[in-house]
C-alpha positions as CSV (number, residue, x, y, z in Angstrom):
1,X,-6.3,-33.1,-21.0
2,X,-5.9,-30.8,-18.2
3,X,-5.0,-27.7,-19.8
4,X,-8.7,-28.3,-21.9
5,X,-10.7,-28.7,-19.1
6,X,-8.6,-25.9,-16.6
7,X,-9.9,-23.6,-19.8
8,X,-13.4,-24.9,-19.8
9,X,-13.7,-24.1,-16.3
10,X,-12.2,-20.7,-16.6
11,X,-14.7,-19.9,-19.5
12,X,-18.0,-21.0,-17.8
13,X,-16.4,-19.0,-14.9
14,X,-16.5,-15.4,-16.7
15,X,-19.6,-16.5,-18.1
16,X,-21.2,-16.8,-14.2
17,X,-19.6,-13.7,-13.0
18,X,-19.7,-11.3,-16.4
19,X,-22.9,-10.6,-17.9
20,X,-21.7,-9.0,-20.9
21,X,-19.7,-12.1,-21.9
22,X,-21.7,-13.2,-25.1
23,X,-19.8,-15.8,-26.2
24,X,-16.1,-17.8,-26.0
25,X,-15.1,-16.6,-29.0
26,X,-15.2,-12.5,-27.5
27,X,-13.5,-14.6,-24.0
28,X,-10.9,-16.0,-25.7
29,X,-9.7,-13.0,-28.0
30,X,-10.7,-10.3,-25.5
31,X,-10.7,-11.2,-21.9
32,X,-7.1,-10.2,-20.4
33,X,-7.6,-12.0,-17.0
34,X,-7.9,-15.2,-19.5
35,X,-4.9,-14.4,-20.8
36,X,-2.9,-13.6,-17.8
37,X,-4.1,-17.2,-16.2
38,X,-3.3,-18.9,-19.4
39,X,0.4,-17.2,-19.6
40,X,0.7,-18.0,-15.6
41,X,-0.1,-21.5,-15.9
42,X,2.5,-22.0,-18.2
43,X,5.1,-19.6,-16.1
44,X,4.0,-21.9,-13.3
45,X,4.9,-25.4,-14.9
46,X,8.2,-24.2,-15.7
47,X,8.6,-22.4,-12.4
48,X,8.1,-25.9,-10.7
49,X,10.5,-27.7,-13.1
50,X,13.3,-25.5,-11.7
51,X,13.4,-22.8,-14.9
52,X,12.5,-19.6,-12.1
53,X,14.2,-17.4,-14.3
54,X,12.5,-17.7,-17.5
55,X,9.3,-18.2,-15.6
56,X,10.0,-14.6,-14.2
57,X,10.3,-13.4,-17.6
58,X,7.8,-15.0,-19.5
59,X,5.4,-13.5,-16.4
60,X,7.0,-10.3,-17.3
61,X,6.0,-10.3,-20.5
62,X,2.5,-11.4,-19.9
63,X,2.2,-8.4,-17.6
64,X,3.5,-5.9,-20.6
65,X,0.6,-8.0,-22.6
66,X,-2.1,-8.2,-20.2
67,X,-1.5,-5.8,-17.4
68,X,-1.7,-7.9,-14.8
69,X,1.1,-9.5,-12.9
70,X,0.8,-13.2,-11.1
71,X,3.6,-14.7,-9.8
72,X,4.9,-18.0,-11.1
73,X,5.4,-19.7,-8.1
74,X,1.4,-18.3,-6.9
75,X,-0.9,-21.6,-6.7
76,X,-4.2,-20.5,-8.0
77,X,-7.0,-22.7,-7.3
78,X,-10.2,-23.5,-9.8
79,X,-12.7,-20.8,-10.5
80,X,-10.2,-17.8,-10.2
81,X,-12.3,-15.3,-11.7
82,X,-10.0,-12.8,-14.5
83,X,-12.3,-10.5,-13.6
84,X,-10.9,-10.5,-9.8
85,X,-8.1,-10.1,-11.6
86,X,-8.7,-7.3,-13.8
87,X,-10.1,-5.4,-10.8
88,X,-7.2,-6.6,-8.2
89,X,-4.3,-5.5,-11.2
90,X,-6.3,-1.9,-11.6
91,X,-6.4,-1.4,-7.7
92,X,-2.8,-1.8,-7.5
93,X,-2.2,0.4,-10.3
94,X,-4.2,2.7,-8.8
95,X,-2.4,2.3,-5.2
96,X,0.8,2.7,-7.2
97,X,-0.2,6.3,-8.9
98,X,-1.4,7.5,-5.6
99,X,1.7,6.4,-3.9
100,X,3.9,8.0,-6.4
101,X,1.8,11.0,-6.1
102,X,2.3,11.1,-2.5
103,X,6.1,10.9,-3.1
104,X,6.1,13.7,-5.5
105,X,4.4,16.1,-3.5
């Protein structure tokens, strides 16, 4: 019952802070940060059972899907917004391409 109402929450949650959501249909199949806390709250139940490894790689994996990396062992409380996450995951791309420019040069 909690993973239903942890999803509910998460949907009304990109509905308050995206205007352009239309519906949950276009959240569900569309929305990354929904993914990425889905995939991470799985990564995090097995993280806590003791299985760190294959939490760290199932969180890998979301991160090739979604492009944004949460830790398993990270506690995220209610109304984490995917779209603080979206912009969080491109600022530290960004900080990463900067930096590697900087090295380059």
């Amino acid at each position: 019952m909690a993973f239903w109402q942890h999803l509910r929450e998460d949907i009304i949650c990109v509905f308050d802070r995206d205007p352009a959501a239309r519906n949950v249909f276009e959240i569900l199949t569309s929305y990354p940060g929904i993914h990425a806390v889905l995939f991470h709250r799985f990564n995090h139940a097995l993280w806590n059972v003791g299985l760190k490894w294959l939490a760290r790689f199932l969180s890998a994996l979301a991160r090739l899907l979604t492009g944004i990396e949460i830790h398993p062992g990270a506690k995220i409380g209610r109304g984490f917004s995917s779209i603080t996450a979206w912009v969080w995951s491109s600022v530290k791309r960004r900080k990463l391409a900067m930096t590697a420019r900087s090295i380059r040069a």
